[in-house]
Biotite code that builds the C-alpha atoms (Angstrom):
import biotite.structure as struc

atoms = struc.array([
    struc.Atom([0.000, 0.000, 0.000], chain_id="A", res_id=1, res_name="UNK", atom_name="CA", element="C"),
    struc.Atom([0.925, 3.370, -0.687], chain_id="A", res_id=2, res_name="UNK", atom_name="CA", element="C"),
    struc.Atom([0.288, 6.770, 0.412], chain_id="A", res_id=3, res_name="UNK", atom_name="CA", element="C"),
    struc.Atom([0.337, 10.603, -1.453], chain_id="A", res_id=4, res_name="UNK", atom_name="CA", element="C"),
    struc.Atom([1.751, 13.330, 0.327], chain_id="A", res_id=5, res_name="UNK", atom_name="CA", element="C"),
    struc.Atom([2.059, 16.344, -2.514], chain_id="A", res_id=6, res_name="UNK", atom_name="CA", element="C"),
    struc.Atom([3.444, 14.806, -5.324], chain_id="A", res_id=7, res_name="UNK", atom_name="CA", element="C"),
    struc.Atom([5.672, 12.175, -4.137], chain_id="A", res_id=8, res_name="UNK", atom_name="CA", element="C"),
    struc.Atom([4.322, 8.479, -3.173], chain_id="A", res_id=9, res_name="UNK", atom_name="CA", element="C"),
    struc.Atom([5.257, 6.641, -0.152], chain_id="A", res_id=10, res_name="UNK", atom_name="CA", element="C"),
    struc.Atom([5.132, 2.991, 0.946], chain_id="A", res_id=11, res_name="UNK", atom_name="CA", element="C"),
    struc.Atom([3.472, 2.065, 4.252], chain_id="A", res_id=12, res_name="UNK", atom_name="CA", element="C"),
    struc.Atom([6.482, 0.571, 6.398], chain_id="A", res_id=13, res_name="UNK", atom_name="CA", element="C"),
    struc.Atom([6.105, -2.385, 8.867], chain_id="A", res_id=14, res_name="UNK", atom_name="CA", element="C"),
    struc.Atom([5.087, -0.688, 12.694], chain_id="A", res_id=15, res_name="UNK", atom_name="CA", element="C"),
    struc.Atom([8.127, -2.449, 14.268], chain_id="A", res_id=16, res_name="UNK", atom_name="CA", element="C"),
    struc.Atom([7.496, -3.345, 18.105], chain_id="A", res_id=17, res_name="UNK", atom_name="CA", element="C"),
    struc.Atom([9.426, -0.356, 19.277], chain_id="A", res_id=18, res_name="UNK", atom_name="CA", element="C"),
    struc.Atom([7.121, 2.167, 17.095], chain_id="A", res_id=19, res_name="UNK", atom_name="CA", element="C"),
    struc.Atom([3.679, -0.081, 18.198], chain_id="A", res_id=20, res_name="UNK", atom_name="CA", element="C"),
    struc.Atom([5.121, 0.901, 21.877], chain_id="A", res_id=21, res_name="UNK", atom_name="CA", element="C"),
    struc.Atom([5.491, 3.936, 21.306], chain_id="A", res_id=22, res_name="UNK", atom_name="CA", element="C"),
    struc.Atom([1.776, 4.628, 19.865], chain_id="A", res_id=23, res_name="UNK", atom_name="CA", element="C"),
    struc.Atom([0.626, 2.799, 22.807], chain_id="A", res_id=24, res_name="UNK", atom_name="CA", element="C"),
    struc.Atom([1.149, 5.050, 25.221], chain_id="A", res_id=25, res_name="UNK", atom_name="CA", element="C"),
    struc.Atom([1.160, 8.064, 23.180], chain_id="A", res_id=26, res_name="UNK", atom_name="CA", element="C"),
    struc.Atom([-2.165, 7.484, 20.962], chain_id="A", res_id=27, res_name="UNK", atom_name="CA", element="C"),
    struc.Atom([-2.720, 11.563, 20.318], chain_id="A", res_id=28, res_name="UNK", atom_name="CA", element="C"),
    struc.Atom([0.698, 11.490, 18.570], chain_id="A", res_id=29, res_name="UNK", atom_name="CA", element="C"),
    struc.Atom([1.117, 14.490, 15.893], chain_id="A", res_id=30, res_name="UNK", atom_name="CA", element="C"),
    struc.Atom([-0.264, 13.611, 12.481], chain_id="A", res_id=31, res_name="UNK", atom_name="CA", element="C"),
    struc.Atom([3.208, 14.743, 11.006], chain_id="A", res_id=32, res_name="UNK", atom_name="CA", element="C"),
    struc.Atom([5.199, 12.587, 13.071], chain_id="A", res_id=33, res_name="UNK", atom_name="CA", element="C"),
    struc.Atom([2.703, 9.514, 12.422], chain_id="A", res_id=34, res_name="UNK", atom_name="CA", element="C"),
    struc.Atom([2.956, 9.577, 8.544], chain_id="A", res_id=35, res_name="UNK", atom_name="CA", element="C"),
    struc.Atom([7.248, 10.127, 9.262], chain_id="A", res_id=36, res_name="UNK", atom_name="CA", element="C"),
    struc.Atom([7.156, 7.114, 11.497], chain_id="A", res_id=37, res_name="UNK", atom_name="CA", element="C"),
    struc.Atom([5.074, 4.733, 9.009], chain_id="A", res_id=38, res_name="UNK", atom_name="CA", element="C"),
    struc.Atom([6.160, 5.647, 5.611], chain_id="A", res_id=39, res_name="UNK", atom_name="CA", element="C"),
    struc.Atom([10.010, 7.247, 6.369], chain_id="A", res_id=40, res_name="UNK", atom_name="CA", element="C"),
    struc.Atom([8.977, 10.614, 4.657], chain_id="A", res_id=41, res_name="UNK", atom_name="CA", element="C"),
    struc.Atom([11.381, 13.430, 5.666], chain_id="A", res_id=42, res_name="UNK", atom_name="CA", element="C"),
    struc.Atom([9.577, 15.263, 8.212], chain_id="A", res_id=43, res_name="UNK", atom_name="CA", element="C"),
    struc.Atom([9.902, 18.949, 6.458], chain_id="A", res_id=44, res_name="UNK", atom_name="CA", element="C"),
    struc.Atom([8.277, 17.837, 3.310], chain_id="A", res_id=45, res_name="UNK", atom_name="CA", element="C"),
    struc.Atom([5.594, 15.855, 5.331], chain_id="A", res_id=46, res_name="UNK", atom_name="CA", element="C"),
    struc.Atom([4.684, 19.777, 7.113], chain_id="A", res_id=47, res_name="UNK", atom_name="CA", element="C"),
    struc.Atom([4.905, 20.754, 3.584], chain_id="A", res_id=48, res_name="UNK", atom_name="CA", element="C"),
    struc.Atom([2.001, 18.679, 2.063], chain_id="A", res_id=49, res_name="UNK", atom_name="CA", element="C"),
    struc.Atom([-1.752, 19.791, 1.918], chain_id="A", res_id=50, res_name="UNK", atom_name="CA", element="C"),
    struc.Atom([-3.378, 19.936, 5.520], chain_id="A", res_id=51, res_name="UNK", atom_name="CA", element="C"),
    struc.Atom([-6.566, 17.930, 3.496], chain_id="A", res_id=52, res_name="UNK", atom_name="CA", element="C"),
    struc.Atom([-3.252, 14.896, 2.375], chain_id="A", res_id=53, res_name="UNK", atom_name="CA", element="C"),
    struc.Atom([-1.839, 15.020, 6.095], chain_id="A", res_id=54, res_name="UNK", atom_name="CA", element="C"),
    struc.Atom([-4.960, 14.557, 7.535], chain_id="A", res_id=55, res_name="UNK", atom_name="CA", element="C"),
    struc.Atom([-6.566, 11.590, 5.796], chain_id="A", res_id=56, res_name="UNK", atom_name="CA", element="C"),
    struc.Atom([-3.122, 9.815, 5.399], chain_id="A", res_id=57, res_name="UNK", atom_name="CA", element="C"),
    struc.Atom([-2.965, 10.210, 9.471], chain_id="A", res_id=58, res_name="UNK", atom_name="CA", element="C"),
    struc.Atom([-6.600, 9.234, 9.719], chain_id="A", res_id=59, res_name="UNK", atom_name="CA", element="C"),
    struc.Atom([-5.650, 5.857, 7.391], chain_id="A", res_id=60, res_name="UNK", atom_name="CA", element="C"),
    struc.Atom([-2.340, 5.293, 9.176], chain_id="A", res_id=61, res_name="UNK", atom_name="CA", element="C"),
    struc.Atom([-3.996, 4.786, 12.635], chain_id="A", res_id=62, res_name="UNK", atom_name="CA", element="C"),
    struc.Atom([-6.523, 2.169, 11.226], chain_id="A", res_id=63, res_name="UNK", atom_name="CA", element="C"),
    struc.Atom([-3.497, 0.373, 9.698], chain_id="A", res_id=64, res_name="UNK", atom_name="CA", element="C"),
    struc.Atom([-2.106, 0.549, 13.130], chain_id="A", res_id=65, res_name="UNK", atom_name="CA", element="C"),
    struc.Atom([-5.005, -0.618, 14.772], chain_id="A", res_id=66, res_name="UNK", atom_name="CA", element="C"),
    struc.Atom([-5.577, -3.740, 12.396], chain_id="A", res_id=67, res_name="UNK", atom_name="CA", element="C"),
    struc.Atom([-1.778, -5.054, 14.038], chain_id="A", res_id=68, res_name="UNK", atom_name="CA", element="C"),
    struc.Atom([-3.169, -8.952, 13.847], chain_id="A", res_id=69, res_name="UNK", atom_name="CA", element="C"),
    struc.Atom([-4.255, -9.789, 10.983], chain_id="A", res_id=70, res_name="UNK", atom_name="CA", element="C"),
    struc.Atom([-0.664, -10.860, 9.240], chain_id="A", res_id=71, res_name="UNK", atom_name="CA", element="C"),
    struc.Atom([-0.916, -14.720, 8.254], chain_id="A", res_id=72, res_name="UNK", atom_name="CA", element="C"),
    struc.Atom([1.372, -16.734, 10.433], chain_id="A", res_id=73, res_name="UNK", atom_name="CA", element="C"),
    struc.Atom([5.333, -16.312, 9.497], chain_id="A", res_id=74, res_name="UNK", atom_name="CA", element="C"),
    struc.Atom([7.021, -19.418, 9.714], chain_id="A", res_id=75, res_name="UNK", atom_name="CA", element="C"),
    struc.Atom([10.622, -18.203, 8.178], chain_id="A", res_id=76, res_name="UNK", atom_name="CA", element="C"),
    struc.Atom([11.361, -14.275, 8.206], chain_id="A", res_id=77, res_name="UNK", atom_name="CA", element="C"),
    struc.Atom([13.475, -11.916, 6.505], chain_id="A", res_id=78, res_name="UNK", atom_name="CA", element="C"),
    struc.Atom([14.896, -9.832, 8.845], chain_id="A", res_id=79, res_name="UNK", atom_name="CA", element="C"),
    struc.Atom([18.331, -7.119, 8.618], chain_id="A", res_id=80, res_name="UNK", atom_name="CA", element="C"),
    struc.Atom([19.321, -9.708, 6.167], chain_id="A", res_id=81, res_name="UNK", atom_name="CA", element="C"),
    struc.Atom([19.266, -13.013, 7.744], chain_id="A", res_id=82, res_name="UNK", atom_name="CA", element="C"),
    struc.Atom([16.553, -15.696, 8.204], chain_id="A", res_id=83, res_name="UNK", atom_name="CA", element="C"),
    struc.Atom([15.009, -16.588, 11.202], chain_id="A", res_id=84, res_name="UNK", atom_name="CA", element="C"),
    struc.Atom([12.492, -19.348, 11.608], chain_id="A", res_id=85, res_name="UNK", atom_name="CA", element="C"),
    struc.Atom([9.571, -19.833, 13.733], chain_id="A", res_id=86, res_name="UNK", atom_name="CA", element="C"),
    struc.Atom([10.074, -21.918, 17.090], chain_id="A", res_id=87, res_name="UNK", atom_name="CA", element="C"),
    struc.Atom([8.951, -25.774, 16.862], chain_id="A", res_id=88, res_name="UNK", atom_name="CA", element="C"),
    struc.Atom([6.809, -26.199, 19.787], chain_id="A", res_id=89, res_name="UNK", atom_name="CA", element="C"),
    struc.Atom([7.622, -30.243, 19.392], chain_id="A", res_id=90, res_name="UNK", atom_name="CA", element="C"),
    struc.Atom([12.089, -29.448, 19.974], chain_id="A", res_id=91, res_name="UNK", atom_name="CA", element="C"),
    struc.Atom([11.888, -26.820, 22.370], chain_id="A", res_id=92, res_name="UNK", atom_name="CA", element="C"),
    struc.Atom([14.039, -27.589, 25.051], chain_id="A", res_id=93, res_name="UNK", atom_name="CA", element="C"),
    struc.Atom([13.688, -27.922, 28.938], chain_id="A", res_id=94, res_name="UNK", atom_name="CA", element="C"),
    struc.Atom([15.008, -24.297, 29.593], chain_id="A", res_id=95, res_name="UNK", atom_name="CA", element="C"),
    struc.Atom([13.307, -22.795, 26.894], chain_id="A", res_id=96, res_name="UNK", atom_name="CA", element="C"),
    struc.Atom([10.180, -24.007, 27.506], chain_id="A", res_id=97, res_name="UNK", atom_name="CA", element="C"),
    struc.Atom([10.124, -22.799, 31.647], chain_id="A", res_id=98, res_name="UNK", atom_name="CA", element="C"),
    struc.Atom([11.612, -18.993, 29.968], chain_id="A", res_id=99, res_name="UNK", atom_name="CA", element="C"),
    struc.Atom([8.546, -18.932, 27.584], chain_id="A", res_id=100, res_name="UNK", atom_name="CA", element="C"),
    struc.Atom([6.727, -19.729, 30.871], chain_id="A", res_id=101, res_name="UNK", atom_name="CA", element="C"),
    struc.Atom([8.028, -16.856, 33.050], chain_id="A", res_id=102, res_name="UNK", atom_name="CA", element="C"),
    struc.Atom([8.173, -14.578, 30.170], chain_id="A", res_id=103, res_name="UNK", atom_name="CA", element="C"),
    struc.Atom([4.641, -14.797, 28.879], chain_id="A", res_id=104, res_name="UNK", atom_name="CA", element="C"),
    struc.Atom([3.654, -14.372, 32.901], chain_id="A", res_id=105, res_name="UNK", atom_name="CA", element="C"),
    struc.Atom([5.090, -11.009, 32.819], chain_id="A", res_id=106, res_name="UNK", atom_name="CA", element="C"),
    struc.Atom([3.108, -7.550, 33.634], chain_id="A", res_id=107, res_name="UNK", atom_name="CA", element="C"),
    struc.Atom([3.475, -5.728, 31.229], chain_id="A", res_id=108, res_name="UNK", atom_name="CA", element="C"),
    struc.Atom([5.069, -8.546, 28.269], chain_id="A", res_id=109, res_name="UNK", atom_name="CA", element="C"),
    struc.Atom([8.274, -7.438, 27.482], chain_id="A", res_id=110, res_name="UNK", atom_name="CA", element="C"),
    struc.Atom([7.864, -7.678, 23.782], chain_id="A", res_id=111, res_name="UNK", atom_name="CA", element="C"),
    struc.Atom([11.144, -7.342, 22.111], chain_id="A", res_id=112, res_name="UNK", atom_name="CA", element="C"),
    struc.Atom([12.429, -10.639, 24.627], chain_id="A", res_id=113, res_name="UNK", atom_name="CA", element="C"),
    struc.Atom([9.463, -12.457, 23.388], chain_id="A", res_id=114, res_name="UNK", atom_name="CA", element="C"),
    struc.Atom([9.991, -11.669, 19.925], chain_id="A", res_id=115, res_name="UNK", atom_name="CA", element="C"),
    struc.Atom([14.312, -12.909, 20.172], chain_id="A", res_id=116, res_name="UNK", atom_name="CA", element="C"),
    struc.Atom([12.801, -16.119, 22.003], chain_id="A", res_id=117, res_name="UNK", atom_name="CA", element="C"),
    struc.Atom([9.594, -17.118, 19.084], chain_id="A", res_id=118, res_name="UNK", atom_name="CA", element="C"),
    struc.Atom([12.202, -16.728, 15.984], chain_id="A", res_id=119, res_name="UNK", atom_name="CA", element="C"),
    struc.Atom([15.716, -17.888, 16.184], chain_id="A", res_id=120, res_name="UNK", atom_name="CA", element="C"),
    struc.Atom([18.379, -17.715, 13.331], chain_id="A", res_id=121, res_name="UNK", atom_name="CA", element="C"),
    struc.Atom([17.888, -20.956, 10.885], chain_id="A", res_id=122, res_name="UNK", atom_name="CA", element="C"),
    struc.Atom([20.706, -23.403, 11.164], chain_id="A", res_id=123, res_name="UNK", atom_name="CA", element="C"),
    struc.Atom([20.464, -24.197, 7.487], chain_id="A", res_id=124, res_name="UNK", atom_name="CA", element="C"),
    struc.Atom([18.939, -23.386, 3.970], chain_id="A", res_id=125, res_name="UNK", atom_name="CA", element="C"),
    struc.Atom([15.668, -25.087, 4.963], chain_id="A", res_id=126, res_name="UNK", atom_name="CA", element="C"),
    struc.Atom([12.696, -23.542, 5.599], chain_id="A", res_id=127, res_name="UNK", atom_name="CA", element="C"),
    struc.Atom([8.722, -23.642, 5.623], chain_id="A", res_id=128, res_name="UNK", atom_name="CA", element="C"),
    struc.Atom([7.980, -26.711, 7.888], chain_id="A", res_id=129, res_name="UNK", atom_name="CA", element="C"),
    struc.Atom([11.525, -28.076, 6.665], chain_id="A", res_id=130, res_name="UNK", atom_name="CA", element="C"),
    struc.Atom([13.019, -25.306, 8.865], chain_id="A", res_id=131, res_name="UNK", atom_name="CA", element="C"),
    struc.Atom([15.835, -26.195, 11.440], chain_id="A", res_id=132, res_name="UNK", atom_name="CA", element="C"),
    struc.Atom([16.985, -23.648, 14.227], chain_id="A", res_id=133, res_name="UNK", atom_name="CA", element="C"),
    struc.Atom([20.110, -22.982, 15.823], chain_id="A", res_id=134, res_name="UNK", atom_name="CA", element="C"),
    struc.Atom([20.329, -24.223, 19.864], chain_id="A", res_id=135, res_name="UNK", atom_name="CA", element="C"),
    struc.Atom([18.540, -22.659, 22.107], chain_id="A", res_id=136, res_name="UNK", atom_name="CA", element="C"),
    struc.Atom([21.000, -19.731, 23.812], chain_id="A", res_id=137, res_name="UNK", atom_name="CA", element="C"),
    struc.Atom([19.410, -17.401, 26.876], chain_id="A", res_id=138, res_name="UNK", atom_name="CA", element="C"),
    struc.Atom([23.120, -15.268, 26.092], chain_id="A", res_id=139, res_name="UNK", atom_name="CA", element="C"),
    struc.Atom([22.288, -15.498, 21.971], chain_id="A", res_id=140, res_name="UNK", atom_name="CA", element="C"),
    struc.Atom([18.756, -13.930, 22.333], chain_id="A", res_id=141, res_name="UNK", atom_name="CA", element="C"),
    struc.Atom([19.514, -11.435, 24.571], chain_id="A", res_id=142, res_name="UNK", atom_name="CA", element="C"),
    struc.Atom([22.297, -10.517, 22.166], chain_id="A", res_id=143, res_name="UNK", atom_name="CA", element="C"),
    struc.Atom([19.519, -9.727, 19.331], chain_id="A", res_id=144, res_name="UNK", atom_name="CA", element="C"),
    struc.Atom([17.596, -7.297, 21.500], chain_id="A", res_id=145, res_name="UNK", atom_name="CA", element="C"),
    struc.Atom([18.615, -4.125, 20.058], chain_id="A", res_id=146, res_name="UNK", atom_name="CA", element="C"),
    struc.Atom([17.974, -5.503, 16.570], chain_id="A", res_id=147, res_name="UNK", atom_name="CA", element="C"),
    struc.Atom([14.370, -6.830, 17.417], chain_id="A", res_id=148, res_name="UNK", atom_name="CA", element="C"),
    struc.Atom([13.277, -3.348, 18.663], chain_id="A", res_id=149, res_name="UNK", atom_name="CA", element="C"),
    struc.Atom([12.624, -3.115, 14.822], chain_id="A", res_id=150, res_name="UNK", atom_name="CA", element="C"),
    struc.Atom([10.668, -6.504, 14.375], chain_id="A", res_id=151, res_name="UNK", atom_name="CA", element="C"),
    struc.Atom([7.321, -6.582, 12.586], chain_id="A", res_id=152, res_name="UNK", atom_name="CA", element="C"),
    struc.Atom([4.885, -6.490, 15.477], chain_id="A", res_id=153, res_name="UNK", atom_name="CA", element="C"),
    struc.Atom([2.292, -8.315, 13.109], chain_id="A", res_id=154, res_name="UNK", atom_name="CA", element="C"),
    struc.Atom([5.210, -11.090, 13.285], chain_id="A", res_id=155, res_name="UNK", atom_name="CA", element="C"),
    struc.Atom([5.278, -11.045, 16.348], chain_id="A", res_id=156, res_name="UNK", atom_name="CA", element="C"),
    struc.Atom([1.592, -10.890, 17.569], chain_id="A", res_id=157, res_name="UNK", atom_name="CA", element="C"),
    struc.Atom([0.885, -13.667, 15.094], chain_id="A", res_id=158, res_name="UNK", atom_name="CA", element="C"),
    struc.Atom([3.803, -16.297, 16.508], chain_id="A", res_id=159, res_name="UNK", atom_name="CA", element="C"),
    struc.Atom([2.117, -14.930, 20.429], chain_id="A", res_id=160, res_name="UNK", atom_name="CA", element="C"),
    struc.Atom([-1.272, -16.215, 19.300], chain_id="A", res_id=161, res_name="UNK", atom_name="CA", element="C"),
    struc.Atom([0.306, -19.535, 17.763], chain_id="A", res_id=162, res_name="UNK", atom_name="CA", element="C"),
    struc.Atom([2.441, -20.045, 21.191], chain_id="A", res_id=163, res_name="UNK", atom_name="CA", element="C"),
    struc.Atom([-1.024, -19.719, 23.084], chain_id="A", res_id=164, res_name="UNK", atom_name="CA", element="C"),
    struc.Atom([-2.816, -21.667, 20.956], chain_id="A", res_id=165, res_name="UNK", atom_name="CA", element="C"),
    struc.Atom([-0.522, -24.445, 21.355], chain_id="A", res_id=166, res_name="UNK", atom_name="CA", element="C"),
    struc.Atom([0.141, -24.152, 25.097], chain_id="A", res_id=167, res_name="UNK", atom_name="CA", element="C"),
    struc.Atom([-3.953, -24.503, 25.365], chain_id="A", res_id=168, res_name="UNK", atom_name="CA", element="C"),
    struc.Atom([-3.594, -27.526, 23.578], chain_id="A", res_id=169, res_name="UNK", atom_name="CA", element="C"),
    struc.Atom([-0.980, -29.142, 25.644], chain_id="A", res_id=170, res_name="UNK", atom_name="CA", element="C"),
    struc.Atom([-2.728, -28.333, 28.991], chain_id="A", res_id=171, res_name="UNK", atom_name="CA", element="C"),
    struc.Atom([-5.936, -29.735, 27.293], chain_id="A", res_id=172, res_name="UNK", atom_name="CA", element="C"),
    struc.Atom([-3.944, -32.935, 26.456], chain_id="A", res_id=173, res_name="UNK", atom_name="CA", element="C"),
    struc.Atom([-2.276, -33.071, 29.791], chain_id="A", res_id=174, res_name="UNK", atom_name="CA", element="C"),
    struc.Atom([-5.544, -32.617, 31.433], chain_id="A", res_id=175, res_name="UNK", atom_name="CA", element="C"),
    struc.Atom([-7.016, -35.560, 29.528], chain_id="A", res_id=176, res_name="UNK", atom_name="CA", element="C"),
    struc.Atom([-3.875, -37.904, 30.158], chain_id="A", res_id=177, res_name="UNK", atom_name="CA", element="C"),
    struc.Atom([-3.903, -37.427, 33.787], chain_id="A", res_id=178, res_name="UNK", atom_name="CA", element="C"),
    struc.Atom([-7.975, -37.501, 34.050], chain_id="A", res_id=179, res_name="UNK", atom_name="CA", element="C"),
    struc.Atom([-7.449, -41.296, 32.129], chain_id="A", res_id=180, res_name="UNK", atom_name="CA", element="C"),
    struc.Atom([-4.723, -42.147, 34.298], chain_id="A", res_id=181, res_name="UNK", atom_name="CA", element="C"),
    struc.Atom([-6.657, -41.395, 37.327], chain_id="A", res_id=182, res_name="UNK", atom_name="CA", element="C"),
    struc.Atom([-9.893, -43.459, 36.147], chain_id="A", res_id=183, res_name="UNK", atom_name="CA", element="C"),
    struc.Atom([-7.486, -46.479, 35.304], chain_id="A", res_id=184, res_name="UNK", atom_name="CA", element="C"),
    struc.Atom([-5.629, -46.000, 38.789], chain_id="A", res_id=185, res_name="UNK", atom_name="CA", element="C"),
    struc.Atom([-8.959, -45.946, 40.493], chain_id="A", res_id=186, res_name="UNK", atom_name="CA", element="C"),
    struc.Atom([-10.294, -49.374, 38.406], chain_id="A", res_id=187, res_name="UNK", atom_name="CA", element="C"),
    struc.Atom([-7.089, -51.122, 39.451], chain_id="A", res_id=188, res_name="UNK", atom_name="CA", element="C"),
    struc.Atom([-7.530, -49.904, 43.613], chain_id="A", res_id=189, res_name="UNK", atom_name="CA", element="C"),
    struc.Atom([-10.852, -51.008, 43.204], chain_id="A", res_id=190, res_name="UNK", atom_name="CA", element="C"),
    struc.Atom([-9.548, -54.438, 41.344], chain_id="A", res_id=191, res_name="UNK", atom_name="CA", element="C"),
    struc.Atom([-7.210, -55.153, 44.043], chain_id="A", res_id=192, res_name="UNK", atom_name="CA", element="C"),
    struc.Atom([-9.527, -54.335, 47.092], chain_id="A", res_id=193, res_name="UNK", atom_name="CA", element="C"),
    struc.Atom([-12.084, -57.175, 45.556], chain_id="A", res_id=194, res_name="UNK", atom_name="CA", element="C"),
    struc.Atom([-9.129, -59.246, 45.594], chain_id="A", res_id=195, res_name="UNK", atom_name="CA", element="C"),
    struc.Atom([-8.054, -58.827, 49.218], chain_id="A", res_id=196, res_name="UNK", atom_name="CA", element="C"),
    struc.Atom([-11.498, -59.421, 50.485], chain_id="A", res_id=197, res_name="UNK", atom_name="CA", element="C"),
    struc.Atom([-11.865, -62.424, 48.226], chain_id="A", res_id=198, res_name="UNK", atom_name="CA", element="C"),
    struc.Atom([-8.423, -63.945, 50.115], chain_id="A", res_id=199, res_name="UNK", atom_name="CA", element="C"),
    struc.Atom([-9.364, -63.020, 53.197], chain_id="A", res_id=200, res_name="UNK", atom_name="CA", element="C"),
    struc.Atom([-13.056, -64.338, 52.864], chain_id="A", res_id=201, res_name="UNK", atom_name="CA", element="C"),
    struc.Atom([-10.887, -67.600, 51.813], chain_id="A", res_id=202, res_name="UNK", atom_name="CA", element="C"),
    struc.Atom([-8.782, -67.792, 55.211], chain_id="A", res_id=203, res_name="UNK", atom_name="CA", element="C"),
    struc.Atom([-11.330, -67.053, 57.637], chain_id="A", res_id=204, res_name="UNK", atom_name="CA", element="C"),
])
């Protein structure tokens, strides 16, 4: 999509996590600094456009800000240059898995460590549902922070509602496994009790 401002055209750029923060708790932002922020139009010539143009590209912007969740589901990314895939729910690993835990727990989410934790640098050329990821590393995801202040947030909100999706799942499954397990734990007590009343009704 793009947008007019006097005679020049302008793409609509990604809102990276650190801009959707930034909106978030400053929603009566100036229209001028808006279009700047989505489409990288120089400031000067942004003031320098029709009020009418400034005004209804603003006006657009913030719906396209407001519609942040509506990006398919990303399983390999483009990103500064280098791929990153998706996390495989099915390999992560023991530490991982209790970090998504505490993270997701957090008041407010911290985003950007969310984001560095969901997509990790591929380990190969694969990709799609081929994909293969580098080792988990707490030290190599905090080391991407700075870069994912400028991650898609429509990346990022889609791989959130995939990681929830799939944790509801897995407590749904757990839930069922130990609700079974309990049923067949109570038929075998009450196996062996008719057992040990049979002996004992044998040796009076």
């Amino acid at each position: 999509m793009k947008v007019v401002l006097g005679k020049k055209e302008y793409g609509i750029l990604p809102i990276t996590i650190e801009q959707y923060e930034l909106l978030k708790t400053n929603p009566d932002i100036k229209a001028t600094e808006l279009i700047t922020m989505m489409t990288g139009a120089p400031l000067e010539e942004v003031k320098q456009a029709p009020f009418a143009q400034v005004s209804f590209v603003a006006k657009m912007l913030m719906t396209e800000w407001s519609n942040t969740d509506t990006t398919p589901l990303q399983l390999v990314v483009d990103f500064k240059g280098k791929k990153y895939g998706l996390i495989k729910p099915s390999q992560i690993s023991y530490e991982e898995w209790i970090n998504l835990e505490v993270f997701m727990a957090e008041s407010p989410l911290d985003l950007v460590k969310l984001a560095t934790h969901l997509y990790k640098p591929l380990s190969n050329d694969k990709i799609g549902e081929e994909r293969e990821l580098i080792p988990y590393s707490m030290d190599e995801c905090n080391a991407r922070q700075n870069d994912f202040k400028h991650f898609p947030i429509t990346w990022l909100f889609s791989s959130l509602f995939f990681l929830t999706t799939f944790v509801q799942e897995l407590t749904k499954a757990s839930l069922s496994y130990m609700e079974t397990k309990t049923i067949e734990n109570n038929k075998k007590d009450k196996a062996k009790t008719k057992i040990l009343r049979h002996k004992k009704s044998n040796n009076p």
